[in-house]
C-alpha positions as CSV (number, residue, x, y, z in Angstrom):
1,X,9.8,72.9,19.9
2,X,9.3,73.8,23.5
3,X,10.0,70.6,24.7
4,X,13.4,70.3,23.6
5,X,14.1,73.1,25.4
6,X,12.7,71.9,28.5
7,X,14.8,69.1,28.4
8,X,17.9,71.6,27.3
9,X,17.6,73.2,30.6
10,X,17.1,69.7,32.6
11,X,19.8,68.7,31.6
12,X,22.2,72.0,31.7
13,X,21.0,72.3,35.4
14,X,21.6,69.0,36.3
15,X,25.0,69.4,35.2
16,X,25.9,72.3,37.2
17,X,24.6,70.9,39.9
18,X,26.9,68.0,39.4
19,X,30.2,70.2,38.9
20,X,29.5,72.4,41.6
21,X,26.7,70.5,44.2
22,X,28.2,68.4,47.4
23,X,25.7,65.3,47.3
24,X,27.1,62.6,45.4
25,X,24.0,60.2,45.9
26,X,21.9,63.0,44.3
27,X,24.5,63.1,41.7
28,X,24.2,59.4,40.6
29,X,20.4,59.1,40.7
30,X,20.1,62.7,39.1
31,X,22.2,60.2,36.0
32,X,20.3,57.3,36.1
33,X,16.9,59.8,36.0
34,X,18.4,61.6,33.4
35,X,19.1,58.4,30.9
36,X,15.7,57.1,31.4
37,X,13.9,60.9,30.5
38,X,16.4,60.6,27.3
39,X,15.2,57.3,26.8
40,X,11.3,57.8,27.2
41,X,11.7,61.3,25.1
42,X,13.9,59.9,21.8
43,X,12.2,56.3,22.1
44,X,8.7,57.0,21.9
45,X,9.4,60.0,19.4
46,X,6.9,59.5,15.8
47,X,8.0,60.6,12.9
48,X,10.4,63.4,13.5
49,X,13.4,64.8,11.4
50,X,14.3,63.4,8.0
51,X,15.5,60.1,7.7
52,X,12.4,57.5,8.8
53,X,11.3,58.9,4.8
54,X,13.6,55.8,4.2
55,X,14.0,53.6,7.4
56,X,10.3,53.3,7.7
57,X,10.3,51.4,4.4
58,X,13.6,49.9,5.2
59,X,12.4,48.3,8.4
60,X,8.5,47.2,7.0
61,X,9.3,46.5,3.9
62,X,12.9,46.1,3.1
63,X,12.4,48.7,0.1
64,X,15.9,50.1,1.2
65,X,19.2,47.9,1.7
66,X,22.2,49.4,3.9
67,X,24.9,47.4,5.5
68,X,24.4,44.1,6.7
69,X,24.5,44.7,10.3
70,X,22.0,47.4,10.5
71,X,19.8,45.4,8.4
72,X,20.4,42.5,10.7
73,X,19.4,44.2,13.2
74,X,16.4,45.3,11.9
75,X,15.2,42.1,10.8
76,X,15.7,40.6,14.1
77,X,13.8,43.1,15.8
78,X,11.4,43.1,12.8
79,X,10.9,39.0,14.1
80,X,10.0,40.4,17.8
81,X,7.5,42.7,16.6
82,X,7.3,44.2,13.2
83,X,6.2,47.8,14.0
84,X,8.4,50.6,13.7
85,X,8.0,52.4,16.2
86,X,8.7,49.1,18.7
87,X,11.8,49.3,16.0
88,X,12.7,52.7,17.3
89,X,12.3,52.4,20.9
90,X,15.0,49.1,20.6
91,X,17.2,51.7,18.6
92,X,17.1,54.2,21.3
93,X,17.5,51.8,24.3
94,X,21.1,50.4,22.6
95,X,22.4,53.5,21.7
96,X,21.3,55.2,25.2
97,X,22.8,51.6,26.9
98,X,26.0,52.5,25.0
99,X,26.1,56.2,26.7
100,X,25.6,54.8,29.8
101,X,28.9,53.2,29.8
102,X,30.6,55.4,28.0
103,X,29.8,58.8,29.6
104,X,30.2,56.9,32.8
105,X,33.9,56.9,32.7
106,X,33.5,60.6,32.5
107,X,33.7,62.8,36.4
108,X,30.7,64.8,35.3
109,X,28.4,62.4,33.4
110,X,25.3,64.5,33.5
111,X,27.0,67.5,31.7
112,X,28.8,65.2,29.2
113,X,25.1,63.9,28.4
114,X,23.2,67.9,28.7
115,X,26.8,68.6,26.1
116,X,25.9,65.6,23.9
117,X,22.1,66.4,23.2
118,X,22.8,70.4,23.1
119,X,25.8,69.6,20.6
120,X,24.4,67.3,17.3
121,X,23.0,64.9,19.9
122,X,19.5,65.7,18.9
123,X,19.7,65.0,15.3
124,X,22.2,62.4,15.5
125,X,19.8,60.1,17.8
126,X,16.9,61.1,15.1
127,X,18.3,60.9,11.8
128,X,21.5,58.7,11.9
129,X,20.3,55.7,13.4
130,X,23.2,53.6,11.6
131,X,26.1,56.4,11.7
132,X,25.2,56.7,15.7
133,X,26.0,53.0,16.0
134,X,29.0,53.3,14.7
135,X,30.1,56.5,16.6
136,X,29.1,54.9,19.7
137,X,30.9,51.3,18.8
138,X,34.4,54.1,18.4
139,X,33.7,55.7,21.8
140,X,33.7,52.0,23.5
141,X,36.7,50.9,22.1
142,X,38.2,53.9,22.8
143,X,39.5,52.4,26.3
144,X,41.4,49.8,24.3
145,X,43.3,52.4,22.8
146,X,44.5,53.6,26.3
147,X,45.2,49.7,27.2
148,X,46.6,49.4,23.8
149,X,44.7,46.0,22.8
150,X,44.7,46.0,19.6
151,X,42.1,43.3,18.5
152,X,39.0,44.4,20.8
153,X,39.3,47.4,19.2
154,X,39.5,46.6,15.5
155,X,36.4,44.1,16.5
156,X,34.4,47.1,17.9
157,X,35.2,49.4,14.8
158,X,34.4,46.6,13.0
159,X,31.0,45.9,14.1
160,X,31.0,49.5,13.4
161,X,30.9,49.1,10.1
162,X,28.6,46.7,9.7
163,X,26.1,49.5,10.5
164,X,28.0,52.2,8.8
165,X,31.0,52.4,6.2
166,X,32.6,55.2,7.6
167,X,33.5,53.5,10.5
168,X,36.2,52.5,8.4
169,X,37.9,55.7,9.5
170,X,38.2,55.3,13.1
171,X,40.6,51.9,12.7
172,X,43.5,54.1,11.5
173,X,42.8,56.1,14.9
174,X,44.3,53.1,17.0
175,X,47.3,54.8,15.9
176,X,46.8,58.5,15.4
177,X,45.2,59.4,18.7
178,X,47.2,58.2,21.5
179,X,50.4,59.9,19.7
180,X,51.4,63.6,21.5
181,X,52.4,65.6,18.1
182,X,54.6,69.0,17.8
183,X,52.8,71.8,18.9
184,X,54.1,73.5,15.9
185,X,52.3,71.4,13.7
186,X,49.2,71.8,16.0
187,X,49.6,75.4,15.3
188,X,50.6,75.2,11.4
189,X,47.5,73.4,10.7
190,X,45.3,75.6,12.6
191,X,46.6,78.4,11.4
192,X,46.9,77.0,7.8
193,X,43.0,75.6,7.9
194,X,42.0,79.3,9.6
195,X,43.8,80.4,6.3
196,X,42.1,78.3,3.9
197,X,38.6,78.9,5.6
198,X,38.9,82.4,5.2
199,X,40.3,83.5,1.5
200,X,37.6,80.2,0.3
201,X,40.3,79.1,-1.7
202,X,37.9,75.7,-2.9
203,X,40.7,74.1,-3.9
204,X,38.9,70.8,-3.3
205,X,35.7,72.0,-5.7
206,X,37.5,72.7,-8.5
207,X,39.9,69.5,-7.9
208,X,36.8,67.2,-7.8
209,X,35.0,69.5,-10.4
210,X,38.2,68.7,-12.8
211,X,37.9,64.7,-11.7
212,X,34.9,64.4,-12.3
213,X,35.1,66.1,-16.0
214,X,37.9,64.0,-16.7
215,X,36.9,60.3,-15.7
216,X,33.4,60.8,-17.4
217,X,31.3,57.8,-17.4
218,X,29.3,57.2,-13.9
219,X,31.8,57.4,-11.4
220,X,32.6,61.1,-12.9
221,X,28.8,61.9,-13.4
222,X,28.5,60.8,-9.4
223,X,30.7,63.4,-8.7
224,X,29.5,65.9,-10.4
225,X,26.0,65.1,-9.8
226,X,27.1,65.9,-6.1
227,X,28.6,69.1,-7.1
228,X,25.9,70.4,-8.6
229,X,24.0,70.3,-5.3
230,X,26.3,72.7,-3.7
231,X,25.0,76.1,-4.5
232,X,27.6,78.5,-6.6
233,X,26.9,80.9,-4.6
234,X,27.7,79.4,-1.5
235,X,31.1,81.0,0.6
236,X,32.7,80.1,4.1
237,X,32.3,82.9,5.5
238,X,32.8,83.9,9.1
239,X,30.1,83.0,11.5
240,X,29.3,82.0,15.1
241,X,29.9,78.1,14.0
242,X,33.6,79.1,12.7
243,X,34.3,81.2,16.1
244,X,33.7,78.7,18.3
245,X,36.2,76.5,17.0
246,X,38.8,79.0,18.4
247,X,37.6,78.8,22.5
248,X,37.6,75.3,21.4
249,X,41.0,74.7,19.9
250,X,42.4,77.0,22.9
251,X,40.8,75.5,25.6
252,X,42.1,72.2,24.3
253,X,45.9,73.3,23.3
254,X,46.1,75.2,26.5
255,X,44.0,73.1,29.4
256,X,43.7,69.6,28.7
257,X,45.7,66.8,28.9
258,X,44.0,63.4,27.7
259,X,45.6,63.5,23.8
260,X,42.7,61.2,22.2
261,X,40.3,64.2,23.2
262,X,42.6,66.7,21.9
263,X,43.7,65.0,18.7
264,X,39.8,64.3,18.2
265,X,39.1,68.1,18.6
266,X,42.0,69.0,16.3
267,X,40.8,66.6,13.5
268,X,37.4,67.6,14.2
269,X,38.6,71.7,13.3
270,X,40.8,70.8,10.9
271,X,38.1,69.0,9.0
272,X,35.8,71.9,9.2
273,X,38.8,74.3,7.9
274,X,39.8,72.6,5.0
275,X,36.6,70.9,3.8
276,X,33.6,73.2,4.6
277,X,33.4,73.9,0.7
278,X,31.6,70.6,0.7
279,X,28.9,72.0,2.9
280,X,26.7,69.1,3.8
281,X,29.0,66.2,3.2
282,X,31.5,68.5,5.0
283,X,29.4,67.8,8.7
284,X,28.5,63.9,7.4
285,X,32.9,63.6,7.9
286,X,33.0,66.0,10.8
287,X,30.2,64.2,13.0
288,X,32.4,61.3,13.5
289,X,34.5,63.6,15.6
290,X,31.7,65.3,17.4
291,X,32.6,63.5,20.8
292,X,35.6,65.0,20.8
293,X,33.4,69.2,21.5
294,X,31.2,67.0,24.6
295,X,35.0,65.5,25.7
296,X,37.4,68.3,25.6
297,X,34.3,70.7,27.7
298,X,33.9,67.8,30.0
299,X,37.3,67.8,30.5
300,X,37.9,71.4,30.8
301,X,35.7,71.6,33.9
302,X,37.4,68.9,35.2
303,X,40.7,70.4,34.7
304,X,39.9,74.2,35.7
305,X,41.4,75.3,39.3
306,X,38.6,77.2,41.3
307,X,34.9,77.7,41.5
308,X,35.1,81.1,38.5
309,X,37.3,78.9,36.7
310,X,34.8,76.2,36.2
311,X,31.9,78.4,36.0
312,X,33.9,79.9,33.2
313,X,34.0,76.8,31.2
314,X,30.9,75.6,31.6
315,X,29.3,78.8,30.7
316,X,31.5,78.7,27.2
317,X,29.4,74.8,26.8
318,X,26.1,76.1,27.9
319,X,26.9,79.1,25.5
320,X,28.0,76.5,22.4
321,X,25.0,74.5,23.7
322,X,22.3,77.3,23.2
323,X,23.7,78.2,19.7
324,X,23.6,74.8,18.3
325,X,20.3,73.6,19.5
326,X,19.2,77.1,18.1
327,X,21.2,76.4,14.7
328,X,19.4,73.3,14.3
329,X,15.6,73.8,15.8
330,X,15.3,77.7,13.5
331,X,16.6,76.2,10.4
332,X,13.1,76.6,8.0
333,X,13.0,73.0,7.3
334,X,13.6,71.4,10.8
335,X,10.6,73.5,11.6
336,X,8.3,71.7,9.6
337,X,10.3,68.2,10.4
338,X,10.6,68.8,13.9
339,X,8.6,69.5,16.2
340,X,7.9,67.2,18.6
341,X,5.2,64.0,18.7
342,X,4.9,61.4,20.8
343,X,3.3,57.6,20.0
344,X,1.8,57.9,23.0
345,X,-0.6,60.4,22.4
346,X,0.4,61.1,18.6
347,X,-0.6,58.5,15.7
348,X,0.2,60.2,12.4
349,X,0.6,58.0,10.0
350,X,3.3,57.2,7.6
351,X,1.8,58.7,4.2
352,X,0.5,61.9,6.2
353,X,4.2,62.3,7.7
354,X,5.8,62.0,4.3
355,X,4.1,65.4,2.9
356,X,5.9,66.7,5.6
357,X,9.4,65.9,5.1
358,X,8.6,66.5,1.1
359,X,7.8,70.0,1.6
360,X,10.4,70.5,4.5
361,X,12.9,69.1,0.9
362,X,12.1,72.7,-0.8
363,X,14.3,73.9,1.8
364,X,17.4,72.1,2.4
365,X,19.3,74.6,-0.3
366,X,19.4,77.3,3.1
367,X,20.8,74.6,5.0
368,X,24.2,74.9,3.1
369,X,27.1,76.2,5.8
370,X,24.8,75.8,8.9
371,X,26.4,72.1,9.4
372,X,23.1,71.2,9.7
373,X,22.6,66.9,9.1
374,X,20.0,67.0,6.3
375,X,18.8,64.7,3.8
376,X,21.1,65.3,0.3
């Protein structure tokens, strides 16, 4: 796991030397340097984290169907060269293509990029290969929002969901975002959500629970099929993944000023507040939102008046930084899954790499509130 710690610190240092270093030249090649590591290191990666169990077969064989643009895309690349990992690098070089322009719009690119591999980054460029796409089609048309065009935007979100369904959630954004809402139903939420968290009400269990009784058939044995993979004995319960939310939601409120970031970040919470009863398919929802934690930090720094003041937010990112990249390398199964291997110098093969990931599947049940993206 060192390795991803190397790069953690790379990347951290980079981006204090871009919020508080003088040489801009540095600056910009320090970025383009910094892509290209991100693209060598994700691109050449073997069979790391969960979910090549079922791309690998997807992509060789076509044993797996998902939505028609991702397996487009596969099948064209497939035509190029048919070898997955060739597949992979492709996948890395759009989505990191994607960041480029995206993060470029940001003043301090290289810390929006160390916040976005520190923050989910890591197994969201892994594992969600089609959800990513998606994410990343949302974050481009997110400047059509601000120029309020419509039609580029639903094509982008679109496209979207041609590599993942849930992009179906980001068209109704068009409209919620750009809106500045009452601070008192900012607050009522919050407070409601922090509410909710804390008595672990599962209101939501016991509503699907009762749904799924009642409808029977396979619709209601879906649902409680689901169900029954959330442990019983599983409670919100207060932890260093619940108290960041609050900096967050503060620094937000109080010091930013762009509302798409801070409607993101407040949809983001609230989603964790109200719905972390579903565990798993609780972060699955919430990741669409993750921009909004690289965003609102970027921003923050940006906003801050003074040298402590800066140093002051950053330090709050590098801190939510080192405790997500922990949360996600210590976790028992992502020790087996993870650890670093390059084609390069690495040629494990398929079968040998699938007794991995099936005995890293024994522990995905101590996974549950670590908002962890796992195989369920």
């Amino acid at each position: 796991m060192i390795l991803y710690w190397l790069i953690f610190i790379k990347l951290f240092l980079g981006g204090f030397y871009e919020v508080l270093g003088k040489n801009e030249k540095i600056k910009n090649r320090l970025y383009y340097i910094t892509i290209g590591t991100l693209v060598l290191f994700f691109g050449t990666r073997g069979f790391i984290g969960w979910d090549w169990y079922f791309y690998y077969p997807s992509f060789m064989k076509m044993a797996y169907s998902y939505e028609p643009g991702y397996m487009l895309f596969s099948k064209v690349v497939g035509l190029v060269y048919k070898n997955y990992h060739f597949f992979v690098f492709i996948n890395t070089l759009l989505d990191f293509t994607m960041i480029y322009f995206i993060f470029k719009r940001k003043k301090y690119k290289i810390l929006t990029l160390a916040l976005y591999f520190a923050i989910q980054g890591i197994p969201m460029e892994v594992d969600l290969m089609r959800n990513i796409k998606s994410i990343l089609l949302f974050l481009l048309s997110i400047k059509y929002i601000e120029e309020k065009r419509f039609l580029p935007f639903l094509g982008l979100n679109i496209l979207g969901f041609t590599f993942h369904i849930t992009a179906l959630l980001y068209i109704p954004m068009y409209f919620i975002l750009p809106r500045k809402y009452d601070w008192r139903l900012i607050w009522g939420l919050f407070i409601l959500g922090n509410l909710y968290y804390l008595l672990d009400l599962k209101i939501i269990i016991r509503g699907m629970e009762y749904i799924g009784t009642s409808l029977g058939g396979g619709m209601g044995h879906k649902i409680l099929g689901y169900m029954s993979v959330i442990p019983k004995t599983f409670h919100n319960r207060v932890t260093l993944l619940y108290l960041e939310r609050i900096p967050l939601f503060l620094l937000g409120f109080f010091l930013c000023k762009n509302e798409i970031n801070k409607n993101s970040l407040y949809i983001w919470i609230y989603i964790f507040l109200f719905t972390s009863e579903l565990s798993i398919a609780s972060v699955r929802i919430g990741i669409l939102f993750i921009y909004s934690v690289w965003f609102i930090l970027e921003e923050g720094v940006e906003r801050a008046k003074g040298k402590k003041a800066k140093i002051a937010v950053l330090t709050l990112g590098l801190t939510i930084g080192l405790l997500r990249t922990w949360n996600h390398l210590s976790f028992s199964g992502n020790k087996i899954t993870y650890p670093y291997r390059s084609v390069l110098y690495d040629h494990e093969t398929y079968e040998k790499s699938k007794v991995r990931v099936d005995r890293a599947r024994k522990t995905i049940g101590d996974g549950h509130g670590r908002e962890l993206l796992l195989q369920y």
